[in-house]
LOBAKOL-170106 format. One record per residue: residue in three letters; x, y, z of N, C-alpha, C in turn. Coordinates in steps of 0.001 Angstrom, whole numbers. Each point is the difference from the previous one (the first is absolute). Layout:
   resn       npx       npy       npz      capx      capy      capz       cpx       cpy       cpz
    ala         X         Y         Z         X         Y         Z         X         Y         Z
...
END
This chain:
   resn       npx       npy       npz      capx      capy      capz       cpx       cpy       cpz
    unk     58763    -85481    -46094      -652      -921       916       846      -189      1251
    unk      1567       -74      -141       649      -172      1233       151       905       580
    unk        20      1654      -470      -418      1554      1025     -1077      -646       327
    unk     -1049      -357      -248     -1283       -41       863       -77      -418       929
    unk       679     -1344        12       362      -989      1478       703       323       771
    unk      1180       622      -313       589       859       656      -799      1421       863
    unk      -442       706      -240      -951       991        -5      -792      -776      1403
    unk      -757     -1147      -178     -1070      -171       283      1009      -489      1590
    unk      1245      -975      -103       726       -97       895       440       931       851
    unk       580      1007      -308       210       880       496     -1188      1151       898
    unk     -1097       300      -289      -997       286       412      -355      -807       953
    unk      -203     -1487       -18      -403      -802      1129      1184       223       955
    unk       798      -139        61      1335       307       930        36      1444       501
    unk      -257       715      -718      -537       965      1012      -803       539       526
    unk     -1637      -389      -528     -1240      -212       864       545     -1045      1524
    unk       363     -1154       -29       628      -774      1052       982       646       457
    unk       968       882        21       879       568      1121      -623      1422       527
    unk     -1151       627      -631      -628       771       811      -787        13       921
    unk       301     -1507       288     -1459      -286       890       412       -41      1637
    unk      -527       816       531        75       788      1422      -599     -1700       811
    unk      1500      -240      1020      -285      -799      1073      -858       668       883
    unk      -598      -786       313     -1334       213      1596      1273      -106      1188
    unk      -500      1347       762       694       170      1492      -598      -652       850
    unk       799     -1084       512      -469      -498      1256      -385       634       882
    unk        99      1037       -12      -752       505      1314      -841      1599      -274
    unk      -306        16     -1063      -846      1056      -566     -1399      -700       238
    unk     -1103      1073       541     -1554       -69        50      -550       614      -997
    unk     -1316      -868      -482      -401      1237      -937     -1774      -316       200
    unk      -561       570      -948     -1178      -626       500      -812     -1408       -27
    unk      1022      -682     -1227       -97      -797       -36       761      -958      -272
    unk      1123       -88       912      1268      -635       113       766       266      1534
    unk       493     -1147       684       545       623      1022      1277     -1441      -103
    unk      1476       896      -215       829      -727      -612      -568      -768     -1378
    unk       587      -867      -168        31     -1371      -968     -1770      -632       129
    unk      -819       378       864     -1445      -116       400      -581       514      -551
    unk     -1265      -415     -1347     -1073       991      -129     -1622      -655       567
    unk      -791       873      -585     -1252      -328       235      -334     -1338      -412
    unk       564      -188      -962      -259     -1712      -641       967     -1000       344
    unk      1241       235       944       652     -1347       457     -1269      -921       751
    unk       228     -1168      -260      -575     -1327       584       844      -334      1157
    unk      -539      -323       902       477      -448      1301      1424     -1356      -128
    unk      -539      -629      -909      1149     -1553      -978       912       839      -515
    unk       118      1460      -774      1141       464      -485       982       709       960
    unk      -556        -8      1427      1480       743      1200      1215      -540      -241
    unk      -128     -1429      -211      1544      -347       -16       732       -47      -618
    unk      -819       340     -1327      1447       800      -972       116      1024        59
    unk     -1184       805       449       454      1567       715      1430       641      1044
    unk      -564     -1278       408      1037       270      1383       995     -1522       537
    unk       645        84     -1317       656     -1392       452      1412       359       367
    unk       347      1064       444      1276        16       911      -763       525      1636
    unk      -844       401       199      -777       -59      1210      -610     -1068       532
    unk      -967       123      1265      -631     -1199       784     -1585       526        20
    unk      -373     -1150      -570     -1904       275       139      -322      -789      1104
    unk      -687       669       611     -1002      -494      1332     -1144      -231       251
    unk      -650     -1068      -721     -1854       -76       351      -368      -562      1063
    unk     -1349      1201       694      -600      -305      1215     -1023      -990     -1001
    unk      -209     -1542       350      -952      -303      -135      -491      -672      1392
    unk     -1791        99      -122      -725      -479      1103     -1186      -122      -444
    unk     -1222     -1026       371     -1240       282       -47     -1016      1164        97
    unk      -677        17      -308      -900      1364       161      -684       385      1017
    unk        40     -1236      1055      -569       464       901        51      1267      1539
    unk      1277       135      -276       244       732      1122       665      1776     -1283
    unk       633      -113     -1198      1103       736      -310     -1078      1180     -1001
    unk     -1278      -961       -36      -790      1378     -1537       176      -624     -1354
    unk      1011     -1041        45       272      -188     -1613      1025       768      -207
    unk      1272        64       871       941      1284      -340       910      -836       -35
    unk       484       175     -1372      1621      -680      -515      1249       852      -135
    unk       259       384      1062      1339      1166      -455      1472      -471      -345
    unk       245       213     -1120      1688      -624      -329       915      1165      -172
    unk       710      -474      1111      1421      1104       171      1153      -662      -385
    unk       460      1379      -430      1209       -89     -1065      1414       778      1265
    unk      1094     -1058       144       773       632       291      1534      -162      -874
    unk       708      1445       -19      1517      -911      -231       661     -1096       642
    unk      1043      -336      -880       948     -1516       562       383       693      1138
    unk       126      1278       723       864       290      1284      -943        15       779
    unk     -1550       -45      -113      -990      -385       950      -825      1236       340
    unk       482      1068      -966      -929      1863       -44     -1086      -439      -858
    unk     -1471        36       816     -1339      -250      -646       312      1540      -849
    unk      -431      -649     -1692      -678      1442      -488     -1380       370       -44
    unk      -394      -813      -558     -1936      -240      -638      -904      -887       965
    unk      -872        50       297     -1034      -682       167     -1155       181     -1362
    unk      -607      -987      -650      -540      -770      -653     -1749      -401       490
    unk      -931       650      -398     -1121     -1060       309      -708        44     -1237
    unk      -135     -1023      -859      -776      -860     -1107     -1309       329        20
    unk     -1049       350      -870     -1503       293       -10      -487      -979       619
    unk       488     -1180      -796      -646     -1073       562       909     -1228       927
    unk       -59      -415      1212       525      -648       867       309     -1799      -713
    unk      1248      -309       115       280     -1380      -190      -404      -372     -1552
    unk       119      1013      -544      -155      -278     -1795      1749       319      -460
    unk       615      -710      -860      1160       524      -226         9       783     -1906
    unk     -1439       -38      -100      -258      1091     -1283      -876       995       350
    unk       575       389      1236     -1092      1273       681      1251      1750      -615
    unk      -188       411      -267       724      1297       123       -55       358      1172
    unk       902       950       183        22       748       820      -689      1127       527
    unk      -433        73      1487     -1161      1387       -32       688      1027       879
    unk       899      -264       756       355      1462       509      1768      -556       973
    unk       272       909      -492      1937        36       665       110       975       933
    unk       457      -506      1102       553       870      1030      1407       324      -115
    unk       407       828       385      1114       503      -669       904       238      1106
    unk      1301      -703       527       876      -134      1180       869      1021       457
    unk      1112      -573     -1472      1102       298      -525      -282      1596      -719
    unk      1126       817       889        63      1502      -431       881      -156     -1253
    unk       703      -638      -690       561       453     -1032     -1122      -420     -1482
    unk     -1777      -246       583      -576       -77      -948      -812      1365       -52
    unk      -227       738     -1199      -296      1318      -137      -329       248      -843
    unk     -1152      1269      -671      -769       171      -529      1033       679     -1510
    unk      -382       465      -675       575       440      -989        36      1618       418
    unk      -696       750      1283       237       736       405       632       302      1427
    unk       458     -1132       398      1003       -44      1174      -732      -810      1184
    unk     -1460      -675      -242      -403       399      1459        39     -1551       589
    unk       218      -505      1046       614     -1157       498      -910         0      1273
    unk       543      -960       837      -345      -662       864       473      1114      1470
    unk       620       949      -117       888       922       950      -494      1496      -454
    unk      -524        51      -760      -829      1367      -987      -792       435      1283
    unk      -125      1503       134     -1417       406       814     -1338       288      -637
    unk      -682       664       752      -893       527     -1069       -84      1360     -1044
    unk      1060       546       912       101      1103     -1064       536     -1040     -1350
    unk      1125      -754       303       601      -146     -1427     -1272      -777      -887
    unk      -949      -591       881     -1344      -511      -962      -887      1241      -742
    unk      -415       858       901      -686      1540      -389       423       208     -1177
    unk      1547       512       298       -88       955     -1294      1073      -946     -1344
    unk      -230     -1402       420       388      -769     -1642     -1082      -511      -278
    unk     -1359       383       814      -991     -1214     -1042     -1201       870       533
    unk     -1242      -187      -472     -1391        56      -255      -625     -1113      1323
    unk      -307      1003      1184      -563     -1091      1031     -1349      -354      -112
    unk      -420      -727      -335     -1597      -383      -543      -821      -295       851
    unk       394      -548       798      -916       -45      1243       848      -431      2030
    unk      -850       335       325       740      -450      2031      -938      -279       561
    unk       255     -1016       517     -1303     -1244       710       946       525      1423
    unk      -951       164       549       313        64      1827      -727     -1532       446
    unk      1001      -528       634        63     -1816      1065       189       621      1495
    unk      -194      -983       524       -22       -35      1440      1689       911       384
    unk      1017      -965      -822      1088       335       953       928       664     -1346
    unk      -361       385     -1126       518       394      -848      -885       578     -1546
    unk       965       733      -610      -798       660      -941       733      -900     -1366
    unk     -1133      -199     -1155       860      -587     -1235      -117      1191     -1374
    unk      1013       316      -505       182      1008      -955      -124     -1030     -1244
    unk      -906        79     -1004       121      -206     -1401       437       442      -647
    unk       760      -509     -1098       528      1038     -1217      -505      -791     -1030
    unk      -655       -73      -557      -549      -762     -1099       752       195     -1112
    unk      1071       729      -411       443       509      -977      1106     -1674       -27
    unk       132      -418      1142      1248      -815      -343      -880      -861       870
    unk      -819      -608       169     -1193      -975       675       947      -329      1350
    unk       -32      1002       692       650      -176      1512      -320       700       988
    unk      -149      -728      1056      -528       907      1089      1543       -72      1755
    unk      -376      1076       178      1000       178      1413      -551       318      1372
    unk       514      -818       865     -1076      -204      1025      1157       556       896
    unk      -532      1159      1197       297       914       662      -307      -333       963
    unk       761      -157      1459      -626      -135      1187      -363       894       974
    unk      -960       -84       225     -1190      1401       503      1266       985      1336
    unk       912     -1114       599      1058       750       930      1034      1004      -910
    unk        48      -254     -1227       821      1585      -929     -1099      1087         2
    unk     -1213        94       303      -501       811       -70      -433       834      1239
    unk      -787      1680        28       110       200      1126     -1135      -841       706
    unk       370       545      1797     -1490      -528       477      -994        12       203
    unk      -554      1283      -422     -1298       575      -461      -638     -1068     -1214
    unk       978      -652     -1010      -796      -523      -881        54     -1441       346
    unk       940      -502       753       -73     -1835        52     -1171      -647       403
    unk     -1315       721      1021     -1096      -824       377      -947       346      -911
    unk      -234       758      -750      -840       -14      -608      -738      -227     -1407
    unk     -1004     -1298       397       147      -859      -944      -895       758     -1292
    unk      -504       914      -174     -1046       601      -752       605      1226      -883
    unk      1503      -244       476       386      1151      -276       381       -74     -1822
    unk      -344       843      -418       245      -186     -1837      1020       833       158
    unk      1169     -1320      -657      1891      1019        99       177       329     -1701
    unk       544      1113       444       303       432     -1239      1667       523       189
    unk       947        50     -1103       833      -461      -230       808      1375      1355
    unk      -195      1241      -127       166      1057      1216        78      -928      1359
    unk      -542      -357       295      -406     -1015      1280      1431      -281       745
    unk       222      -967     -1180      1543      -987       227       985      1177      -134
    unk       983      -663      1081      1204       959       151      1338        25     -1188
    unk       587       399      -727      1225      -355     -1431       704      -764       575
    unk       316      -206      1355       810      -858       541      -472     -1297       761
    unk      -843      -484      -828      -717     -1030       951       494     -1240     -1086
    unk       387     -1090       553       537      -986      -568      -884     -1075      -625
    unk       385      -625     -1140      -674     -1477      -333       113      -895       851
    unk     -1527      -750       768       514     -1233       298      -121      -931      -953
    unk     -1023      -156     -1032       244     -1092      -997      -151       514     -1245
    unk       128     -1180      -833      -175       759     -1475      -200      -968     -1143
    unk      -900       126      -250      -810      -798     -1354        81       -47      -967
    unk        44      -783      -711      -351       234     -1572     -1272     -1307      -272
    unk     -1210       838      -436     -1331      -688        54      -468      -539     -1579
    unk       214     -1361       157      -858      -253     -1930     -1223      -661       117
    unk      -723       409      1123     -1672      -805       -53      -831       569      -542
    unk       -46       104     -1564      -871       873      -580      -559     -1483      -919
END
């Protein structure tokens, strides 16, 4: 009977020391750092209680209903921006992270300083919405999209709004201007 307890001790002690810390600054598809799809807007501050949270709040009348809470370090380097599904609820999850800070990165390298080649050929581009002044790359594989500004590209393609881009289009050296990670499903 006392091998057993023993046994059973020992097994729990090492189920519990195999257990892989979360990288602060690893993306995934559904995690970005210490952030997943199911943090509540009330749980940031134990998320991030050696950092500074920043809520825009305002009425609805002029902003859309847009609550964005930015996250910066104590030295004052914004990493995250934050906007909640739902505005001024503090049991809203989270619906989509903008992503600042280059030392946050995909499990295949790709960051905030990444081009598009390094998007091409680490991921599955699912779709490219052509905008007025920029193109947005989906990767659905990791629910993120990268938004390109139509000046990395040549000038044959920046005015034209009809134009269906396909991934040839964009130049390997054309830079991220932003970068998402999307949970509005």
């Amino acid at each position: 009977m006392n091998k057993f307890f023993i046994s059973i001790i020992l097994i729990s002690v090492l189920f519990s020391s195999c257990k892989k810390e979360q990288n602060p600054f690893e993306i995934g598809k559904q995690h970005v750092g210490l952030l997943t799809d199911s943090t509540q807007v009330k749980e940031l501050k134990n998320i991030y209680v050696n950092d500074s949270i920043v809520k825009f709040i305002s009425g609805d009348e002029f902003t859309g209903n847009i609550n964005n809470i930015e996250i910066f370090e104590k030295g004052g380097k914004k990493l995250l921006t934050l906007t909640p599904k739902q505005a001024l609820d503090s049991t809203s999850t989270i619906g989509s992270v903008r992503i600042l800070d280059d030392r946050f990165k995909t499990n295949k390298n790709i960051s905030v300083i990444s081009t598009f080649k390094d998007i091409n050929s680490n991921y599955k581009i699912s779709r490219i919405s052509n905008l007025i002044n920029s193109i947005v790359i989906a990767v659905d594989e990791i629910n993120s999209n990268f938004t390109i500004d139509k000046k990395e590209l040549p000038a044959n393609l920046r005015f034209d709004m009809n134009l269906k881009f396909e991934p040839t289009h964009i130049p390997d050296d054309a830079k991220v201007k932003y970068f998402f990670v999307n949970w509005n499903y």
